[in-house]
C-alpha positions in Angstrom: -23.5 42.0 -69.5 -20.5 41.0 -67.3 -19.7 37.8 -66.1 -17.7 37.5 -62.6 -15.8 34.7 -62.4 -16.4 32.6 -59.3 -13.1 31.8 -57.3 -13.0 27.8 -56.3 -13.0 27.6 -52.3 -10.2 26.3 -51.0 -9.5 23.6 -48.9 -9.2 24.7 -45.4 -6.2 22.8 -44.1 -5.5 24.9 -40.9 -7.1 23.2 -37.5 -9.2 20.4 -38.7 -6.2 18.9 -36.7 -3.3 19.2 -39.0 -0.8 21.8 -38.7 1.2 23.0 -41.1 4.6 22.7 -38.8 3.2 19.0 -37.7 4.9 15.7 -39.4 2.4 14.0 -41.3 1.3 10.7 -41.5 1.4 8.3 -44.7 -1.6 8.5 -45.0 -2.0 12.0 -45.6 0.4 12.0 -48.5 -3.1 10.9 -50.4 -4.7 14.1 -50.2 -1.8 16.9 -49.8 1.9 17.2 -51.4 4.3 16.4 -48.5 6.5 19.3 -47.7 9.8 18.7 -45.6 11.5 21.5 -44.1 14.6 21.0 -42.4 14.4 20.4 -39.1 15.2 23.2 -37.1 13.2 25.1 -39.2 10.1 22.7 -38.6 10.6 23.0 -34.4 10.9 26.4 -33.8 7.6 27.3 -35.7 4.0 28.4 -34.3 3.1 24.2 -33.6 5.3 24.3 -31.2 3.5 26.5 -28.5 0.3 24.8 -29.5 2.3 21.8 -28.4 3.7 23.3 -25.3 0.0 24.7 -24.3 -1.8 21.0 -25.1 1.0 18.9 -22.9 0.6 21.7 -20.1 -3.3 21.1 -19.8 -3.0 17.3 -20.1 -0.4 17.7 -17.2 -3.0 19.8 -15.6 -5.8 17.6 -16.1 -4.5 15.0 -14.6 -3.2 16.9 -11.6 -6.9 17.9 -11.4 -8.3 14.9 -11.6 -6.1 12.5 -9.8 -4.2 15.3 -7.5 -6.3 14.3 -4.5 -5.0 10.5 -4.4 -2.2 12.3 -2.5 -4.5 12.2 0.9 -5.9 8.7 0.0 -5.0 5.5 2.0 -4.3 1.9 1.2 -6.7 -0.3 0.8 -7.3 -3.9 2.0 -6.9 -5.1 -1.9 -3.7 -6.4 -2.5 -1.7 -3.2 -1.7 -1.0 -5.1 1.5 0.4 -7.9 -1.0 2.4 -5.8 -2.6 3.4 -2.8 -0.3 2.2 -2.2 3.5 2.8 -6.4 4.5 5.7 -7.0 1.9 8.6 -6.9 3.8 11.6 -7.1 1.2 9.5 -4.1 -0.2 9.1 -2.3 3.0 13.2 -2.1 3.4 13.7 0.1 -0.3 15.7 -0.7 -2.6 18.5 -3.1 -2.0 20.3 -5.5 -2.8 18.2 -8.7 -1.6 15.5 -7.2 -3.0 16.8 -6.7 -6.2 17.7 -10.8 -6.3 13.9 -11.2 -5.1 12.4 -9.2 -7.9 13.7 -11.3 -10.5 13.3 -14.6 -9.1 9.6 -14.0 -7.0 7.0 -15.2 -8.3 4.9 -13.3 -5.7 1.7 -12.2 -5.9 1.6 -14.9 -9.4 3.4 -12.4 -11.1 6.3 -12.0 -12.3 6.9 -8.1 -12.9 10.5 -6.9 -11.7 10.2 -3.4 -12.4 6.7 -3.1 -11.2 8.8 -4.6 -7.5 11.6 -2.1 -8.2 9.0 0.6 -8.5 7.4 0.0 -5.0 10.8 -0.6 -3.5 12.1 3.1 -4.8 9.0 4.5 -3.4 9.7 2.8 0.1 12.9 4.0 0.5 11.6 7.8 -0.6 8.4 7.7 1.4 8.5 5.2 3.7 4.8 3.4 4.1 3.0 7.2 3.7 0.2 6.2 1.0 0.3 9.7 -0.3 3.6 9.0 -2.0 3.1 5.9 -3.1 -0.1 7.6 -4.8 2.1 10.8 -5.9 4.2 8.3 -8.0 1.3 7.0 -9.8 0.0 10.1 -11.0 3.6 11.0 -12.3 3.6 8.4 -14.0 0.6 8.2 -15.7 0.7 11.9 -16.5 4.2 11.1 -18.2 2.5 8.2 -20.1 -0.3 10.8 -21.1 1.8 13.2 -22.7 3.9 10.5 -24.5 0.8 9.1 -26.1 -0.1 12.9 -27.2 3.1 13.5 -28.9 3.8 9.8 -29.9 0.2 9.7 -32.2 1.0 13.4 -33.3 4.4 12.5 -34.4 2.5 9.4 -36.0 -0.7 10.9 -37.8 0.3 14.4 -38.4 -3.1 15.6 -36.7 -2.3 17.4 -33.3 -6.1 18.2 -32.0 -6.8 15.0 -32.8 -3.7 13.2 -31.3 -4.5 16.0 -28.3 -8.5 14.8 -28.0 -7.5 11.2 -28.0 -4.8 12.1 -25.2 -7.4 14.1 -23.1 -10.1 10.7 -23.1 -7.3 8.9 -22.1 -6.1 10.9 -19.0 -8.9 11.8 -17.4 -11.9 8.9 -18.4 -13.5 7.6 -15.2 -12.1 4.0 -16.3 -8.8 5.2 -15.7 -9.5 5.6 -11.7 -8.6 1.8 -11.3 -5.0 1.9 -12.5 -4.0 5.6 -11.4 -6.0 5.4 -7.7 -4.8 1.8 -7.2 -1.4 1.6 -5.4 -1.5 -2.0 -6.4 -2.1 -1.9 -9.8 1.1 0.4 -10.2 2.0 -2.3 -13.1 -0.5 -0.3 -15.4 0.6 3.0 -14.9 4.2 1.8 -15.3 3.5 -0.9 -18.0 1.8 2.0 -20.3 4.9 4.3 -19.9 7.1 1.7 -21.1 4.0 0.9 -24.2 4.2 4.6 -25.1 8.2 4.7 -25.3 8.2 1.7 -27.5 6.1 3.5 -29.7 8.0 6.4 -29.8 11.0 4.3 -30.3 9.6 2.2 -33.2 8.4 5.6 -35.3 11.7 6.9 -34.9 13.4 3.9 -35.8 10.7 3.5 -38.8 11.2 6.9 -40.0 14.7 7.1 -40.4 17.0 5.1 -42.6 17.1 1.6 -41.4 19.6 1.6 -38.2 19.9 -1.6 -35.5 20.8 0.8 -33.0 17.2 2.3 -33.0 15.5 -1.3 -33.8 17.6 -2.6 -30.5 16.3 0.3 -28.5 12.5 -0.6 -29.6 13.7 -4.6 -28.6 15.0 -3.2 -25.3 12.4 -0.6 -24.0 9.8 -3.8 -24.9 11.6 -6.1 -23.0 11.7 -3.8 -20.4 7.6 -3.4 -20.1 7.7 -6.8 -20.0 8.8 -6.9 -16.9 6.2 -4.6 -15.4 3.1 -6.3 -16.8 3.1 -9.4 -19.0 -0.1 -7.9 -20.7 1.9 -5.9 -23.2 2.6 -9.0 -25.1 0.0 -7.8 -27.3 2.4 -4.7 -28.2 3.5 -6.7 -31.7 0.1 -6.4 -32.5 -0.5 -3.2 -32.3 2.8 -2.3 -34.1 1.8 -4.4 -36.9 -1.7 -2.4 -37.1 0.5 1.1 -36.9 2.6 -0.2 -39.8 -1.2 -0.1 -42.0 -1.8 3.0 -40.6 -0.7 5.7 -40.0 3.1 4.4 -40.6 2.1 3.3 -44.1 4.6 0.3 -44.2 1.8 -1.9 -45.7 -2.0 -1.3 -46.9 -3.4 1.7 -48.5 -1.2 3.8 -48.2 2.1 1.7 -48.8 4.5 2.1 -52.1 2.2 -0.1 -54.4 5.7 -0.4 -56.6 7.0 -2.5 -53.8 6.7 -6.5 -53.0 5.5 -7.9 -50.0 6.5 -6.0 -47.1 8.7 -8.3 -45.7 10.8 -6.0 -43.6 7.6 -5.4 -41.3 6.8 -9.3 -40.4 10.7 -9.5 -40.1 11.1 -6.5 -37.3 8.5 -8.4 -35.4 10.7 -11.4 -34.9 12.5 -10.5 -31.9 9.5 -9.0 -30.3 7.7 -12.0 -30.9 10.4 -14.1 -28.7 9.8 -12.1 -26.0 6.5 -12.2 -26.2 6.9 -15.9 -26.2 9.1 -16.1 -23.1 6.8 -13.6 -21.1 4.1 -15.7 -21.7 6.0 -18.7 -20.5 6.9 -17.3 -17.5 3.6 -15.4 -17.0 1.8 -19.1 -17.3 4.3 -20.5 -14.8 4.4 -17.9 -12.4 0.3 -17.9 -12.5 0.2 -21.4 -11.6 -2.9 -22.6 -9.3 -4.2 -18.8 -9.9 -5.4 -20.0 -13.3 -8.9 -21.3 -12.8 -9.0 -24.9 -14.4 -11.6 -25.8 -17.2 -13.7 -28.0 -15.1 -14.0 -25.1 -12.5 -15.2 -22.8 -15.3 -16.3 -24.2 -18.5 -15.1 -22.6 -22.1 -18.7 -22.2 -23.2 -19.2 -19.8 -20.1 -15.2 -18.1 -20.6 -16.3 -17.7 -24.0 -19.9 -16.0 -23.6 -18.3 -13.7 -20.4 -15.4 -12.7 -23.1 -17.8 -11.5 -25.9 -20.2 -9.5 -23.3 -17.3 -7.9 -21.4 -15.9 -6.7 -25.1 -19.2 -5.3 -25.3 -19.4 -3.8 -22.0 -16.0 -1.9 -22.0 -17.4 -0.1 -25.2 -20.1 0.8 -23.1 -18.5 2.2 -20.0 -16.4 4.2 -22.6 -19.5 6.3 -23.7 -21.6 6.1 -20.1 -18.9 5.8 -17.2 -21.7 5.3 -14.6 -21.5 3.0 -11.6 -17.9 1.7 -11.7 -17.1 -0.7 -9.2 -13.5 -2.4 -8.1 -14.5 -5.6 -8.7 -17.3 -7.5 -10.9 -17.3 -11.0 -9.3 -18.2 -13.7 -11.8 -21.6 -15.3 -11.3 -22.8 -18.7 -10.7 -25.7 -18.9 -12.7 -23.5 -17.2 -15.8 -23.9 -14.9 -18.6 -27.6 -14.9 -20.0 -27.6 -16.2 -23.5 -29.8 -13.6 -24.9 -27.0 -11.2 -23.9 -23.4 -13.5 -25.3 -25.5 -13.8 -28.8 -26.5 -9.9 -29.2 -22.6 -9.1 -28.3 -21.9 -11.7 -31.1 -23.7 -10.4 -33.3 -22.3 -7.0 -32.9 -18.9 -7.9 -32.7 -19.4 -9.6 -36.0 -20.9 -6.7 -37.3 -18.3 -4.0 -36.4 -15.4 -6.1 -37.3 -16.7 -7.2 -40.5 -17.4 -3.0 -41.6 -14.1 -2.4 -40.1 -12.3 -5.1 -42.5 -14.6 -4.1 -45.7 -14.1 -0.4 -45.7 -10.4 -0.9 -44.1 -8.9 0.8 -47.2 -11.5 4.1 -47.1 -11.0 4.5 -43.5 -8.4 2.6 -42.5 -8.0 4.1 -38.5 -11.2 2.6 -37.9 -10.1 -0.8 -39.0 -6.7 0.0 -37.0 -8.3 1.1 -33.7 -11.1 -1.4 -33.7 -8.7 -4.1 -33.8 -6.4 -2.8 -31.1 -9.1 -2.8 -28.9 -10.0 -6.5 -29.4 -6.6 -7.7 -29.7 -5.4 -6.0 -26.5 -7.8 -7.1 -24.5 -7.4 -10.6 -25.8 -4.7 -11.7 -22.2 -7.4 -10.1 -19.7 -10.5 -11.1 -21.2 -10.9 -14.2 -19.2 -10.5 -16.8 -21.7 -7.6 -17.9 -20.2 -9.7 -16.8 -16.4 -7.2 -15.9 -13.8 -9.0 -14.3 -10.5 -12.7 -14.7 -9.6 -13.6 -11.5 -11.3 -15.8 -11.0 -15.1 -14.3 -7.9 -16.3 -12.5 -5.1 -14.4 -12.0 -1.1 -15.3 -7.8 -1.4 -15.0 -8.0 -4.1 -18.4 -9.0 -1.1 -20.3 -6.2 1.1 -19.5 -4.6 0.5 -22.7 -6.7 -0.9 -25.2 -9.3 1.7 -25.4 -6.7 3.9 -26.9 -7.7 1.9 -29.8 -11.6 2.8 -29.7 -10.9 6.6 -29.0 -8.3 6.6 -31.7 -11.0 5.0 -33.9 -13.9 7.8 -32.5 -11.9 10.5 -32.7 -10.8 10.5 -35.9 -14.1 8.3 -37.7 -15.9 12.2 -36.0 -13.6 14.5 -37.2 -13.9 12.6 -41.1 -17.7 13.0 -40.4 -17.8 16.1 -39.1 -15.3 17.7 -42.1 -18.3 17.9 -44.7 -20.3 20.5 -42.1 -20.2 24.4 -42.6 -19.1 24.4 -38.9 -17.7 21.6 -38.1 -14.8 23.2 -36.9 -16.8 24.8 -34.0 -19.0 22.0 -33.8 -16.1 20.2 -33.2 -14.2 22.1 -30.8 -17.3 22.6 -28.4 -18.3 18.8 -28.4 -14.5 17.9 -27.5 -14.1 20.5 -24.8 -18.1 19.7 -23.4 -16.7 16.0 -23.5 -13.7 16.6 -21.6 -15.3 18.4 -18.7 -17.8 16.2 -18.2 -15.2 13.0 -18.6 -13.1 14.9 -15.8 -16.3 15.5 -13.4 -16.9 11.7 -13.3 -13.5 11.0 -13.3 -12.5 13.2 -10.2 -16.1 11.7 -8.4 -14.8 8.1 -9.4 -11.2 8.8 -8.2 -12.5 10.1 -4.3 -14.3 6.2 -3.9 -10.4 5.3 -3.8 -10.5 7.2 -0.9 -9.6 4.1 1.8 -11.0 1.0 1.9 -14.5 1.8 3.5 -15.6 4.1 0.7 -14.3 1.9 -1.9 -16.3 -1.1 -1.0 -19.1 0.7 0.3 -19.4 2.5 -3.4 -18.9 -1.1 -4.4 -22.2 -2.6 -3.0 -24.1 0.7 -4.1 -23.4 0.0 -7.7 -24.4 -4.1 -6.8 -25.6 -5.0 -3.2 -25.1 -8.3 -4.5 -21.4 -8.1 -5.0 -20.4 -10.5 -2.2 -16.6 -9.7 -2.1 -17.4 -6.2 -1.7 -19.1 -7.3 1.4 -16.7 -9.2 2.3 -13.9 -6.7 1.9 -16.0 -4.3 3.8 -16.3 -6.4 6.2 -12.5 -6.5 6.7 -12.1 -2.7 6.6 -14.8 -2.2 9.2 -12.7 -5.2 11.6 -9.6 -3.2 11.1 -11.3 -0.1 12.6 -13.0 -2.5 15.4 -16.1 -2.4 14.4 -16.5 -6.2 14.5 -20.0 -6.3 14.9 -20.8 -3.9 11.6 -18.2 -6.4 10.1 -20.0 -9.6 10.9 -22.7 -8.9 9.3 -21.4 -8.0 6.1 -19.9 -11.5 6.1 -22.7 -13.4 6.6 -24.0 -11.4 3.4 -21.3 -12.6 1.8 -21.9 -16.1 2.8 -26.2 -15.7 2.3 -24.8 -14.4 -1.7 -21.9 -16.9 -2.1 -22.1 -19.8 0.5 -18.7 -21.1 -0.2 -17.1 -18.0 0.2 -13.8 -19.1 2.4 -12.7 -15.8 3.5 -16.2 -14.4 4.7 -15.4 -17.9 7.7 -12.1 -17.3 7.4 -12.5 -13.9 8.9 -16.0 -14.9 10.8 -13.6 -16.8 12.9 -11.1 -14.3 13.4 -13.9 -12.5 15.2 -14.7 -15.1 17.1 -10.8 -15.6 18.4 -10.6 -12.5 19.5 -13.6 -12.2 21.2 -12.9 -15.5 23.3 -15.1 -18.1 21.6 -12.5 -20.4 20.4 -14.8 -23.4 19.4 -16.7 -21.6 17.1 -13.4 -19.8 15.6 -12.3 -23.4 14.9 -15.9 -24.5 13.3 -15.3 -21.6 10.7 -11.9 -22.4 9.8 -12.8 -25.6 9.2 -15.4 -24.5 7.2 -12.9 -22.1 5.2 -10.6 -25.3 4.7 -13.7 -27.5 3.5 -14.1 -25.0 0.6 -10.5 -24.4 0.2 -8.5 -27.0 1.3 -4.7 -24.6 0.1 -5.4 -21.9 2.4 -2.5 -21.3 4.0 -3.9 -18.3 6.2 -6.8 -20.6 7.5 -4.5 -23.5 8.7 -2.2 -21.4 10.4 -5.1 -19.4 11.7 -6.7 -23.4 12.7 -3.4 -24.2 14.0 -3.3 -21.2 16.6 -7.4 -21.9 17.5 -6.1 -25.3 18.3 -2.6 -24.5 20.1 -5.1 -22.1 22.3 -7.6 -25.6 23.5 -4.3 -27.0 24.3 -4.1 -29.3 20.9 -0.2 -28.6 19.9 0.3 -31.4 18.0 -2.5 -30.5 15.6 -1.2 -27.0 15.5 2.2 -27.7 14.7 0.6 -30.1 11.8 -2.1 -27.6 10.6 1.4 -24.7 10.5 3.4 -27.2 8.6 0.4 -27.7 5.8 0.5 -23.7 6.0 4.4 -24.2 4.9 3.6 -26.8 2.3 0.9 -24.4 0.6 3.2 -21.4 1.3 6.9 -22.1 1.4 7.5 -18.5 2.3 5.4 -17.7 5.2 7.2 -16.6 7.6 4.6 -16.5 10.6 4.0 -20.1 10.4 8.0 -20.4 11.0 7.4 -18.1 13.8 4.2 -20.0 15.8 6.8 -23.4 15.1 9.4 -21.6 16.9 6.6 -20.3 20.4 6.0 -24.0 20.5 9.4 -25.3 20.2 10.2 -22.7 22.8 7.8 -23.6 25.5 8.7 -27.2 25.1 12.3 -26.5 25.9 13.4 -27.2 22.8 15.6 -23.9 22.3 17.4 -25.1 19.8 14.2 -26.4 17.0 12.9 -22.8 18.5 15.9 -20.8 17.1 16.3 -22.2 13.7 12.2 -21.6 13.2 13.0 -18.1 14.1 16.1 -17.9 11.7 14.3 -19.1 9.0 11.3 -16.6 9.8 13.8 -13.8 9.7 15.0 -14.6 6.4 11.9 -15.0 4.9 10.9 -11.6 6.6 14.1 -9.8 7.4 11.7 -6.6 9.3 9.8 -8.6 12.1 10.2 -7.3 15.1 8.4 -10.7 16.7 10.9 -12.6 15.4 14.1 -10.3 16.3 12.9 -10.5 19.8 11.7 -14.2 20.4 15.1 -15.4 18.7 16.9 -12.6 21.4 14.8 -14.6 24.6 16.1 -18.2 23.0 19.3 -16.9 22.7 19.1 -15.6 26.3 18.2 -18.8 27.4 20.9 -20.4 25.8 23.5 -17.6 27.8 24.7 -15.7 24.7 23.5 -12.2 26.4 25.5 -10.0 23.9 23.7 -11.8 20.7 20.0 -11.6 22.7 20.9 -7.7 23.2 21.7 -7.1 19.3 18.5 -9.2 18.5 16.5 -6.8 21.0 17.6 -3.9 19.9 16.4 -4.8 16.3 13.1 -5.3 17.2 13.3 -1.6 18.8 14.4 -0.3 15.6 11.5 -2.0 13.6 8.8 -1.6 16.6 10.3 1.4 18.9 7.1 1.1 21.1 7.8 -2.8 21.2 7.0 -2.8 25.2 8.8 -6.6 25.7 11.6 -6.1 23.5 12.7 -3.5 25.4 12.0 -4.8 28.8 14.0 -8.2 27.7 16.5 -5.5 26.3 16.8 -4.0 30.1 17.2 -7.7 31.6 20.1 -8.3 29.1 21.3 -5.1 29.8 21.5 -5.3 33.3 23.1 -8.7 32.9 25.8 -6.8 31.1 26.1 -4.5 34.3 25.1 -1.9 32.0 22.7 -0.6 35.1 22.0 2.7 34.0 21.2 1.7 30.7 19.0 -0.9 31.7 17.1 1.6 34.3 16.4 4.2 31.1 14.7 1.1 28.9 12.7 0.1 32.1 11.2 3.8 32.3 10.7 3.8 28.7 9.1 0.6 28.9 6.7 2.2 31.6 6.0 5.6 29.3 4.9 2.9 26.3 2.8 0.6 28.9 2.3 2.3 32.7 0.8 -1.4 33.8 4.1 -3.1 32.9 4.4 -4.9 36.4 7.7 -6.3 35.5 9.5 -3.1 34.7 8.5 -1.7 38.2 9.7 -4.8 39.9 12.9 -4.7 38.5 13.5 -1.1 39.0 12.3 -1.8 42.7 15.2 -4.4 42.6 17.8 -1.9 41.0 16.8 0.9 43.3 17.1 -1.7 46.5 20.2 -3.1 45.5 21.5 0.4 45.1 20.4 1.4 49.2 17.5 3.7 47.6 15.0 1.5 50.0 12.1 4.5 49.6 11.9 4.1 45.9 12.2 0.5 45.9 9.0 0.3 48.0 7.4 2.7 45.8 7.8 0.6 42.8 7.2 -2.5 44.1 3.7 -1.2 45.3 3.2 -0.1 42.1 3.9 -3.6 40.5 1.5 -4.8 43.1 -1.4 -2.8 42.3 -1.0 -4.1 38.9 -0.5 -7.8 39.7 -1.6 -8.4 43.5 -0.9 -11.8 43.4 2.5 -12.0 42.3 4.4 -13.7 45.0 8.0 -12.8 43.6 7.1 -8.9 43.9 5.2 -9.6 47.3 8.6 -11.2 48.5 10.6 -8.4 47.2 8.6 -5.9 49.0 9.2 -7.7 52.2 12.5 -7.6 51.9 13.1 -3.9 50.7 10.6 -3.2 54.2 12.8 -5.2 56.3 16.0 -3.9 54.9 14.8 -0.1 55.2 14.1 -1.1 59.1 17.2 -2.1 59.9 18.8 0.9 57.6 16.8 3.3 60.3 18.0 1.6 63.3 21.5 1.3 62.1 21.3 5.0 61.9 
């Protein structure tokens, strides 16, 4: 009898996610002999057009996904703040605006870059949203790809490093920060994250060299200054240097002492860290909700229950709002002890079996530690949680997923398949919900209306409905909405604040003043609701409580420039021109693009006889405002002061072609047109002033006259 020698199978080592041309981690060098091959060698080899192929579809994904933010608007949530109502953003990049960019604190941030960003984008695409949007995408699709190639480079696993990329690109949660003009700090923060990772493995890889440490040092410092949440970054280096770096842990030299050099490379980082933080605090001021307002028990039990909840909208993306107020009545204690308990649980398996499976122990903790600034211990905002805080720090739990499956998965007869149908079946679906969560980000009246379908309770999603549907003049609709607000959250300032905006507008001026009021009663350092007070009270003929309530505004807000700019009206109409100009010099250089303020400080300098000055002031405003109706009819008077006739008649017509009722611009081309003998078309305008205003005396008298003289003209003749 023969015996037939069974051949041992061997390990299959070719796409379980490592490839042969792929740099391998540390802690690979467990299982498998670590071969170098010389670099030129190891790029041009097969791994290369996988590499190619995997950061074209993450580049298509995303342009899939995130591609239609292109015909998206603004929205009425803080991209006025930062963008469509910012001024020194509005005029590009300059610069003033570079000086106000590092010393702003606007918006309680401090984020220069993110202001930079904006700024570029201004002076590209003026205030069309669709660019604004186009440069978010960019830049999240160039922070996509980085992460791709940075935890390849890292872990030695490309389908891996490629699934973990693809969760991260297209995952509905990521609609927040890509969709979100306004949150263009997350977009820009993580391409900054992933180039100090990159950075760091190269300089970690390499013999030691302080040229590649200061670039790590420098690229950090710089993402500080487009979000202060990357403070965290340290952290996350020090978990990379356990694995997969394998500077410390498992998989470190076990010949060599404490691994000094790693807690010494964080030094430097760490004293950034320090002084973003200080300046972050500072800059946050009165933004930080005090202790008394919202107690640490209830900080606490909302941290531990939004941990819990971001895990969850990782796996079941499903009704996704912008904003998650934080409730009165607070987290149910049932709820803060079960996401206790399982916190405690998965970070106590993490630390025990952190040598067997040491990703999970790294990814675990770089989701809780990331998170740890936004989590609301330290509350900043009215909101519990929000979708843009997970924007980085679930990198960490799909890092941990991804590769906790693939290590479960490797013991199957199929798992390779198995594998490659769950990832793609996730992707797709991940993308579907993504794209569908993307199009709420439409303008503001889907957002907020998708808002109060995923909680009909959410009273700022009323209330910011409420706004969108005034700015489209649908005040009734809107009123309603605010009253919901108020029936949900009665001391909710801004649903009066903008109750009596309503009410301005349509006439009632004593009940506009009761709701500001009321607005100031719950929120006595509004600066919008005194100087909206202030003008409800100029209009009942109160101006000495006006100019009180606009100088409170100035106290709350040093930088308001409107509240300069009502000072000045007042100081004008009581004929002092002088207080009148210097309120409408400051305004200007507070907000160097109003076109009310060019042209109000052009009439007081009118009035004071400096006609040249009033004419460069006018013409200002028309380059701001070209359909500025008075600036360019006060432009014609200056004008025709000048004896510039002709041009002054051209801005009169153009004055008529923006506003066919202007009475004044006919009267004073009836004045022109007499002066100059043309009697016919002097009468012809002044009629036409008169059918406007039929009780102006002035252009009754003027019409007189041209009749008379156009008598006498014929019987001359």
């Amino acid at each position: 009898m023969s015996h037939r020698t069974k051949k041992k199978r061997q390990p299959d080592n070719r796409e379980s996610g490592r490839d042969k041309g792929a740099v391998r981690g540390a802690a690979d060098r467990r299982d498998l002999p670590e071969v170098t091959l010389p670099s030129s060698v190891r790029f041009w080899t097969h791994t290369t057009y996988k590499v190619a192929a995997v950061c074209g579809f993450l580049l298509l994904a995303v342009a899939l996904v995130f591609g239609q933010t292109i015909g998206h608007e603004f929205i009425n949530f803080d991209d006025n703040l930062y963008v469509y109502e910012n001024p020194v953003v509005q005029r590009g990049l300059t610069l003033q605006g570079f000086r106000w960019a590092f010393t702003t604190f606007h918006a309680n941030n401090w984020h220069p870059l993110t202001w930079f960003s904006h700024m570029l984008d201004c002076t590209l695409y003026g205030l069309q949203a669709g660019g604004h949007h186009l440069t978010s995408v960019f830049l999240h699709a160039s922070t996509v790809v980085l992460l791709f190639l940075v935890l390849w480079r890292m872990t030695g696993f490309l389908w891996r490093s490629a699934f973990v990329a693809a969760v991260f690109a297209i995952h509905p949660l990521r609609a927040e920060s890509v969709a979100w003009v306004a949150e263009r700090k997350d977009v820009l923060s993580g391409l900054f994250f992933m180039l100090t990772l990159g950075a760091y493995v190269r300089y970690v890889r390499r013999p030691t060299s302080m040229v590649r440490y200061g670039v790590v040092v420098l690229i950090y410092a710089g993402g500080l200054m487009t979000k202060p949440m990357l403070v965290t970054l340290p952290f996350v280096l020090l978990l990379l240097d356990y694995w997969p770096l394998g500077r410390m842990g498992p998989t470190a030299d076990k010949a060599s002492s404490f691994p000094w050099r790693v807690i010494v490379d964080k030094f430097p980082l760490l004293a950034l860290t320090a002084a973003s933080c200080a300046v972050t605090f500072f800059a946050q001021g009165d933004a930080i909700a005090p202790i008394d307002a919202i107690p640490i028990s209830s900080r606490v039990a909302n941290a531990l229950v939004s941990y819990m909840a971001y895990i969850g909208d990782l796996f079941y993306p499903v009704g996704l709002a912008v904003i998650y107020p934080l409730r009165g009545d607070g987290v149910p204690i049932g709820k803060a002890i079960a996401s206790t308990l399982a916190l405690m649980g998965i970070s106590t398996a993490t630390l025990v079996w952190r040598r067997q499976f040491p990703y999970l122990f790294v990814g675990w903790f770089w989701y809780l530690g990331m998170l740890v600034p936004v989590i609301g211990l330290l509350q900043v905002g009215s909101q519990s949680m929000a979708d843009r805080y997970t924007y980085l720090p679930q990198i960490g739990l799909c890092l941990a997923v991804t590769w906790g499956g693939a290590q479960l998965a490797a013991s199957w007869r199929r798992h390779r398949w198995v594998c490659i149908a769950v990832s793609v079946l996730a992707v797709l679906i991940l993308m579907g919900f993504a794209w569908r969560q993307t199009s709420y980000w439409r303008n503001s009246e889907t957002l907020w209306t998708h808002a109060l379908d995923c909680d009909i309770r959410n009273y700022k999603a009323h209330g910011s409905l409420g706004a969108a549907l005034v700015a489209k003049g649908q005040n009734d609709a809107a009123i309603v909405h605010f009253q919901k607000a108020l029936e949900i959250t009665p001391k909710y300032a801004m649903a009066h604040l903008n109750i009596g905006h309503i009410m301005a507008v349509r006439g009632q001026n004593d009940a506009a003043i009761a709701h500001f009021q009321k607005a100031l009663e719950i929120n006595p350092v509004n600066a919008e609701a005194h100087l909206n007070l202030g003008v409800a009270l100029k209009r009942r003929g109160q101006v000495d409580a006006a100019i009180a309530h606009y100088r409170k505004a100035l106290e709350i807000e040093p930088n308001y420039a409107i509240a300069y700019l009502y000072i000045g009206y007042i100081m004008a109409e009581q004929g002092q021109n002088d207080a009148a100009i210097a309120n409408f010099q400051k305004a200007l250089e507070i907000n160097p693009v109003s076109a009310e303020a060019y042209f109000n400080l052009g009439v007081a300098l009118q009035k004071r006889g400096q006609n040249d000055a009033a004419i460069v002031h006018f013409q200002k405003a028309l380059e701001i405002k070209p359909t500025y109706a008075d600036a360019r009819f006060r432009l014609g008077v200056a004008l025709e002061r000048s004896g510039q006739v002709d041009a002054a008649i051209t801005q009169y017509r153009r004055v008529l072609e923006i506003r066919p009722d202007y009475a004044g611009a006919y009267n004073n081309l009836g004045t022109i047109m007499a002066e100059r003998g043309q009697f016919d078309a002097a009468i012809a305008h002044f009629q036409k002033a008169l059918e406007i205003k039929p009780d102006d005396a002035n252009v009754r008298d003027n019409l007189d006259l041209a009749l008379k003289s156009r008598g006498r003209s014929a019987g001359s003749r």
